[in-house]
C-alpha positions as CSV (number, residue, x, y, z in Angstrom):
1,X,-5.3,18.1,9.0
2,X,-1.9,20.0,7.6
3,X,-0.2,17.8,6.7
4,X,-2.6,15.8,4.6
5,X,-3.3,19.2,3.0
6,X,0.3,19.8,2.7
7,X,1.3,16.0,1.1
8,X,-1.8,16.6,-1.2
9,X,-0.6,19.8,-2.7
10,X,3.1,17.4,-3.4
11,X,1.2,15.0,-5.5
12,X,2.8,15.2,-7.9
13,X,4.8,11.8,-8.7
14,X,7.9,13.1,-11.4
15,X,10.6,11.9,-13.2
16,X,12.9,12.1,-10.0
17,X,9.9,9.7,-8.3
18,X,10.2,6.5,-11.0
19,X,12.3,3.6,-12.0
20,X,9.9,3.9,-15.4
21,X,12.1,2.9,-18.5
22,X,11.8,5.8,-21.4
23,X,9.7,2.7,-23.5
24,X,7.3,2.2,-20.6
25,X,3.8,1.4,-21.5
26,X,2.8,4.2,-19.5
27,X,2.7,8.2,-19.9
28,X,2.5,10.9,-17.9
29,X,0.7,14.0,-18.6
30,X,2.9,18.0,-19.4
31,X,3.8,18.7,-15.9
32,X,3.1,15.5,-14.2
33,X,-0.5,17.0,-13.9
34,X,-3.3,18.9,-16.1
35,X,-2.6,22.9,-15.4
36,X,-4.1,24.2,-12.1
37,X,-7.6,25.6,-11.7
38,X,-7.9,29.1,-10.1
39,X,-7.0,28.8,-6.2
40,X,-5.8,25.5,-6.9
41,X,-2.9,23.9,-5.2
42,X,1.0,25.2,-6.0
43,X,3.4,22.7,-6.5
44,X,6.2,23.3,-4.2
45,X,4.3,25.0,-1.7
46,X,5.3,24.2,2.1
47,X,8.2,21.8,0.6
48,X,10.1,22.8,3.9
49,X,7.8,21.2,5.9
50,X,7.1,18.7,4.1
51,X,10.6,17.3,3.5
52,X,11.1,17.8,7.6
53,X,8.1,15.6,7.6
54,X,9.2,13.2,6.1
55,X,12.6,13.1,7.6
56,X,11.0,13.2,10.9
57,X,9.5,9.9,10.1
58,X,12.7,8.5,8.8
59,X,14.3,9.4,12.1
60,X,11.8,7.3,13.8
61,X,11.6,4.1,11.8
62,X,12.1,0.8,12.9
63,X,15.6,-0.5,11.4
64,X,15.4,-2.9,9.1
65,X,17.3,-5.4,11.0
66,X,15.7,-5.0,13.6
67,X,14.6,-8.3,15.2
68,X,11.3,-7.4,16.4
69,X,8.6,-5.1,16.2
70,X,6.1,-4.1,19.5
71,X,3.0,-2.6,18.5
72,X,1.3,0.4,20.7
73,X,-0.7,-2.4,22.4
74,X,2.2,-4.2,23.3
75,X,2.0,-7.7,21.0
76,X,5.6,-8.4,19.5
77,X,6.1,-9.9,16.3
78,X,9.6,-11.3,16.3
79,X,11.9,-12.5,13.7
80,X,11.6,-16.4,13.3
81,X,15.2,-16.2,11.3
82,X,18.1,-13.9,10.6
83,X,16.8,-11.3,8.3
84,X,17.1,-11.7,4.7
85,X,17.3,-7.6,3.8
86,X,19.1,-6.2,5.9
87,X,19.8,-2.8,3.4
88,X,16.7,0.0,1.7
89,X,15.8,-1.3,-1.4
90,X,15.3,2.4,-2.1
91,X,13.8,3.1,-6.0
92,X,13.8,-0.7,-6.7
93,X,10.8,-0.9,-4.6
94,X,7.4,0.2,-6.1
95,X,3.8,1.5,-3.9
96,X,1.3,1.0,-6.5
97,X,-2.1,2.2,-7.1
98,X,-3.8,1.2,-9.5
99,X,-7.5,2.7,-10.9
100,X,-10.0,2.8,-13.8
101,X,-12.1,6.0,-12.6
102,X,-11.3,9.6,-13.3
103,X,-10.6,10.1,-9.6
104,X,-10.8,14.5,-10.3
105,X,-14.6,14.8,-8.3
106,X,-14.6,16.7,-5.1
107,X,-12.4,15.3,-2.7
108,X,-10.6,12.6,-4.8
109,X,-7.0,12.2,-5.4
110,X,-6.2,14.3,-8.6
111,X,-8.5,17.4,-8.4
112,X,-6.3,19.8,-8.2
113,X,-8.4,21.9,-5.8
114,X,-6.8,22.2,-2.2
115,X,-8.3,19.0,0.0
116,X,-11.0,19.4,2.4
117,X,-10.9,17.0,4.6
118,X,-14.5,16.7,5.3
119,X,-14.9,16.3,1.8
120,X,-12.2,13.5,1.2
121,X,-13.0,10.3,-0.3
122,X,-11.6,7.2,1.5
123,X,-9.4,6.2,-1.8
124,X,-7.9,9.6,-1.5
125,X,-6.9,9.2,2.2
126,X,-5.8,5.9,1.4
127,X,-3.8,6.8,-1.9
128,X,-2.3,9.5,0.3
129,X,-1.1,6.9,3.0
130,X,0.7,5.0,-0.1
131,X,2.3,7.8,-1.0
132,X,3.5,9.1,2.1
133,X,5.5,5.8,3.4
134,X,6.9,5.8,-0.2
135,X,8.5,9.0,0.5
136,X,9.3,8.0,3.7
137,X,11.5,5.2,3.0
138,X,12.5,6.6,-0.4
139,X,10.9,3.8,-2.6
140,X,9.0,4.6,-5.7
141,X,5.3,5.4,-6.2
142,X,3.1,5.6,-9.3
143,X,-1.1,5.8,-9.3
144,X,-1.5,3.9,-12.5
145,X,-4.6,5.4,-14.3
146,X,-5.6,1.9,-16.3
147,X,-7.6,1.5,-19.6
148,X,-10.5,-1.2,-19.5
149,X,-9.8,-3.5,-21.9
150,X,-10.9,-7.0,-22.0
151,X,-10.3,-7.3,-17.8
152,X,-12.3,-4.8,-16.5
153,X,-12.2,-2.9,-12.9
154,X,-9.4,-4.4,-10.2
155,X,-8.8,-6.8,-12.9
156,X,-6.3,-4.3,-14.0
157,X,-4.5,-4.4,-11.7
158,X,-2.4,-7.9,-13.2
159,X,-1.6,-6.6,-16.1
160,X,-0.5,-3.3,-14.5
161,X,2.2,-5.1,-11.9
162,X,3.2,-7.0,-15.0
163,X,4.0,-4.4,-17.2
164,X,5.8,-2.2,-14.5
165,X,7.7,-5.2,-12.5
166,X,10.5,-5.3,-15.5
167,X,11.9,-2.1,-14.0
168,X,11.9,-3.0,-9.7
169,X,12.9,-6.1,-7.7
170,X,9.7,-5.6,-6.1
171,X,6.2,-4.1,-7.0
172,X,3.8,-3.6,-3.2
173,X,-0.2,-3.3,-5.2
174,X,-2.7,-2.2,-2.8
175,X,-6.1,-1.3,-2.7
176,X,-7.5,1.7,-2.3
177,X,-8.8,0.8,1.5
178,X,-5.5,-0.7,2.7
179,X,-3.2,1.3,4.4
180,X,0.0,0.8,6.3
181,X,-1.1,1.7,9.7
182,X,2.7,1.9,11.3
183,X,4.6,4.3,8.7
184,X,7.8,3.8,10.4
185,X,8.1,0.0,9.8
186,X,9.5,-0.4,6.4
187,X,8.8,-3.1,3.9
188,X,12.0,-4.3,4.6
189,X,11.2,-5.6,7.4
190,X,7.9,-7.5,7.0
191,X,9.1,-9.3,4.1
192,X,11.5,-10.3,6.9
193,X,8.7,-11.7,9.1
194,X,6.8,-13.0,6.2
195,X,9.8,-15.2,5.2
196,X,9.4,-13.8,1.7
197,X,12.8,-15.6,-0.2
198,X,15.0,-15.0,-3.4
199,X,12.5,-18.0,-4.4
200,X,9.1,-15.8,-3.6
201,X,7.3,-14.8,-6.8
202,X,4.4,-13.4,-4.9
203,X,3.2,-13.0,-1.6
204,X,-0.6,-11.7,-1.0
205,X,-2.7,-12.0,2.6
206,X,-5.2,-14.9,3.7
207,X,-9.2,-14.0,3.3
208,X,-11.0,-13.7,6.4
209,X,-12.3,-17.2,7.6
210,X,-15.9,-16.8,6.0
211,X,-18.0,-19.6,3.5
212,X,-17.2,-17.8,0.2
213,X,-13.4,-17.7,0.9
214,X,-12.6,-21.3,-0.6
215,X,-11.7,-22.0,-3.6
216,X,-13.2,-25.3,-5.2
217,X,-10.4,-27.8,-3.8
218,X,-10.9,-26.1,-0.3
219,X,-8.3,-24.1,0.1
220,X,-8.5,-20.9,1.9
221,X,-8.6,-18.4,-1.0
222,X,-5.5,-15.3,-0.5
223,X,-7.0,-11.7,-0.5
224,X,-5.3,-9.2,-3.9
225,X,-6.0,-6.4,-2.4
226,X,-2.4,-6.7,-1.3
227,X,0.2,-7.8,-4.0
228,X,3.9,-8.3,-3.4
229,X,5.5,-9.5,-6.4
230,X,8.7,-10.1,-6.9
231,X,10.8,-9.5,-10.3
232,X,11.9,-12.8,-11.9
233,X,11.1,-15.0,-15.3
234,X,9.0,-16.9,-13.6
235,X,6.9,-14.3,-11.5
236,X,6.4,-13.0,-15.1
237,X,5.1,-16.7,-16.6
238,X,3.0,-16.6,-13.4
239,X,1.3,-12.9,-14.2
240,X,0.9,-14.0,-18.0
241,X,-1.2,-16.8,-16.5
242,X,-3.3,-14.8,-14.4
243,X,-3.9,-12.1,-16.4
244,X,-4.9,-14.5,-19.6
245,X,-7.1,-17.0,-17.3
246,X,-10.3,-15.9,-18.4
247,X,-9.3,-16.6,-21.7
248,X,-9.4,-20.4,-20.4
249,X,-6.8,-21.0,-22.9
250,X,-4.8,-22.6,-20.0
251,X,-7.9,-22.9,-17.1
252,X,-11.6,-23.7,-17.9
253,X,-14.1,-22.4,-16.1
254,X,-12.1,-19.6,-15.9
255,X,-13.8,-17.0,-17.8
256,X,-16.6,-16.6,-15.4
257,X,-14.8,-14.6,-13.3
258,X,-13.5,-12.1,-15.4
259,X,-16.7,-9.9,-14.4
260,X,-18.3,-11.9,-11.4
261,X,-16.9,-11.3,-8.1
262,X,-14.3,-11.7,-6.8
263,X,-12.8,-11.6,-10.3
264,X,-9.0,-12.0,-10.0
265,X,-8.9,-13.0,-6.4
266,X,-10.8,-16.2,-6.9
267,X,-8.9,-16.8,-10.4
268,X,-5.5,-16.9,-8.8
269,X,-6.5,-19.1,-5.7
270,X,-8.5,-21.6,-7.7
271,X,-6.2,-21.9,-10.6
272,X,-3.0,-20.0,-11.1
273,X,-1.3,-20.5,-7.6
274,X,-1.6,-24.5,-8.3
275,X,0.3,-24.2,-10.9
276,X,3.0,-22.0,-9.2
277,X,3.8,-24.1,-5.9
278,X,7.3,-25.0,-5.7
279,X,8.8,-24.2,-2.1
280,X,8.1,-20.7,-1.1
281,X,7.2,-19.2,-4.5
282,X,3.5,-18.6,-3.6
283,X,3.7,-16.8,0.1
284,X,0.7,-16.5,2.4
285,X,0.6,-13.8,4.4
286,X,-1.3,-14.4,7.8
287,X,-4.5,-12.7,7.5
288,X,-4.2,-11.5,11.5
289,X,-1.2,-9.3,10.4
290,X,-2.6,-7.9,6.9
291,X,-6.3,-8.3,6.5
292,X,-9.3,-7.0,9.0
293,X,-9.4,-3.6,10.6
294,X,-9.7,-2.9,14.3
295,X,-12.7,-4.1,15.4
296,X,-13.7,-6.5,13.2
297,X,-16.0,-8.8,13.2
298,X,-15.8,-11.2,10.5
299,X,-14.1,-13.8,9.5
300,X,-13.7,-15.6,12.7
301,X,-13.1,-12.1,14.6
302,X,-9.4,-12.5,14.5
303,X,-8.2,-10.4,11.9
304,X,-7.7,-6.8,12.8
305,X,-4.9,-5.4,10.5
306,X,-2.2,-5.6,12.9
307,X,0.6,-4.7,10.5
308,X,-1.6,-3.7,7.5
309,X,-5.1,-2.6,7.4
310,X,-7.8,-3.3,4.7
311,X,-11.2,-1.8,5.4
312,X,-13.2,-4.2,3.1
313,X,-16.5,-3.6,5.2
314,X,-15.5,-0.3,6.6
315,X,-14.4,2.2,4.0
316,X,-15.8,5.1,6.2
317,X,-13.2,4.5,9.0
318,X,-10.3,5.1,6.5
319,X,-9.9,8.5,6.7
320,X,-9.7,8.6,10.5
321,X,-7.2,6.0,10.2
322,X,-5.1,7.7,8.4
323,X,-5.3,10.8,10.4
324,X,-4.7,8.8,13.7
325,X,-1.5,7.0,11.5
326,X,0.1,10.2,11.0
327,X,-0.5,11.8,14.2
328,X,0.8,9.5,16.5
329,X,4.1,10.7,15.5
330,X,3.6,14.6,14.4
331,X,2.2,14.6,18.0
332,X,5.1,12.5,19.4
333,X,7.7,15.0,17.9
334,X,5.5,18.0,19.1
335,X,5.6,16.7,22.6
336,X,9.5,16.0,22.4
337,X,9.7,19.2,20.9
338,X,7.9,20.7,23.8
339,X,10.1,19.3,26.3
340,X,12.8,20.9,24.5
341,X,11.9,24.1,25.7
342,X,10.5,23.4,28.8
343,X,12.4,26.3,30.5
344,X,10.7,28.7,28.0
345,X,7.3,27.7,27.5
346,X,5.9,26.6,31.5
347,X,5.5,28.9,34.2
348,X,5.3,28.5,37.7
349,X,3.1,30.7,39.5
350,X,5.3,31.2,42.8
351,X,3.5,31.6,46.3
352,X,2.3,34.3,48.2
């Protein structure tokens, strides 16, 4: 599809992209990117259409005060409360990937090689997505390439939001087979529905209804393949926690799960969000609007992704996903477009 091509070859996040402070724990490499490979991908190339993209998308987002929200298929999701945000929080909003792997084979994110979409990895469709509603509603976006230290593989991901929360109000982790399947609904605007507060430190989904998904007191365990954290001293005491946990310097039994799955999910449901549970600081998102897919079956069969999908068992169906995200409004606009010139572009064959 063009314009995945086209937002592939304007990968490249900048200085003008991040709320980074100059003492960051974090570098980029010269350019933002290693030098291009013959009959790679220009930067700057189809910028025009890019940026009419984008602003085509703006044009069509929901507003942020908006007091509901009607999917294609017709199910509202309505505002329980006046909204809290009610402005963009622009640049003091992070999308963040984060990953351990090279991510420069065929059809991944940072080879530099133009994308074939036959070719593209789901990650890369995914990371795309991410970085496509950033742009859209002017937040920031960074792909955090992580060292393995001690926490290995999505266990990075803690000490990553920790690190770059200092510098945003809010940091949105996802994983690389969540999307946002409605670009034009800004973040806004479900943390409006999700009744995230001034007194939220973190917000993440519910699992899917299945055996494994308890933690040890029986509590239905919350999914971190979607992170909102919020910036505050205690959201910060609260990562320190969760990072350190497998230490068990603070929470034995802990250090089992710094390798066994599910790693840090099960560490923050079993210990850490016990220890962080005054009103509204630890915020459950219902799994029916952020975990699931369409056409899923587990987990009770009632979690589809209705305002964000994770593909946990599905990771093939990502890429069409995104595809069919896109489209529904390049096609929208092409259709209005089309009307436009009605007179120009239909014929009528007259009678004989």
């Amino acid at each position: 599809m063009l314009i995945l091509f086209l937002i592939h070859s304007n990968f490249r996040p900048d200085a003008s992209m991040s709320g980074l402070a100059k003492n960051a724990p974090f570098y980029r490499e010269p350019n933002g990117h290693p030098s291009p490979n013959t009959g790679s991908i220009k930067q700057g190339t189809h910028e025009n259409f890019i940026q009419s993209a984008f602003r085509n998308f703006r044009q069509n987002s929901l507003p942020i005060t908006a007091d509901r929200f009607v999917s294609p298929a017709g199910k509202v999701f309505a505002l329980s409360e006046p909204p809290r945000f009610t402005e963009s929080l622009g640049k003091d909003l992070l999308i963040l990937d984060v990953e351990t792997r090279p991510l420069d084979g065929e059809g991944q994110i940072l080879n530099d090689r133009p994308l074939d979409l036959d070719h593209a990895t789901f990650d890369t469709m995914s990371r795309l997505d991410h970085y496509m509603y950033a742009r859209t509603h002017g937040y920031d976006y960074m792909l955090v390439k992580a060292l393995e230290s001690d926490l290995k593989g999505s266990y990075t991901k803690v000490p990553a939001i920790q690190k770059l929360l200092p510098n945003y109000k809010f940091v949105v982790f996802l994983d690389g087979d969540t999307l946002f399947p409605y670009p034009h609904v800004p973040f806004e605007w479900l943390m409006n529905l999700w009744g995230i507060t001034n007194n939220t430190l973190i917000a993440m989904p519910e699992d899917v209804n299945e055996a494994w998904s308890y933690d040890s007191r029986g509590g239905l365990i919350l999914n971190s393949g979607f992170v909102v954290a919020q910036q505050s001293p205690r959201t910060h005491e609260l990562l320190d926690a969760w990072a350190t946990c497998p230490q068990e310097t603070r929470y034995e039994g802990c250090a089992k799960y710094k390798d066994d799955w599910p790693k840090e999910q099960y560490t923050f449901s079993n210990w850490v969000r016990y220890d962080f549970n005054r009103s509204e600081e630890v915020v459950a998102i219902p799994c029916t609007h952020a975990m699931g897919y369409p056409g899923a079956t587990h987990g009770g069969d009632i979690c589809h992704g209705e305002l964000m999908t994770h593909y946990t068992t599905a990771k093939g169906e990502t890429s069409a996903a995104v595809q069919k995200s896109i489209m529904q409004y390049m096609m929208r606009e092409l259709h209005r477009q089309f009307h436009e010139e009605y007179d120009k572009v239909v014929l009528n064959e007259a009678r004989k």
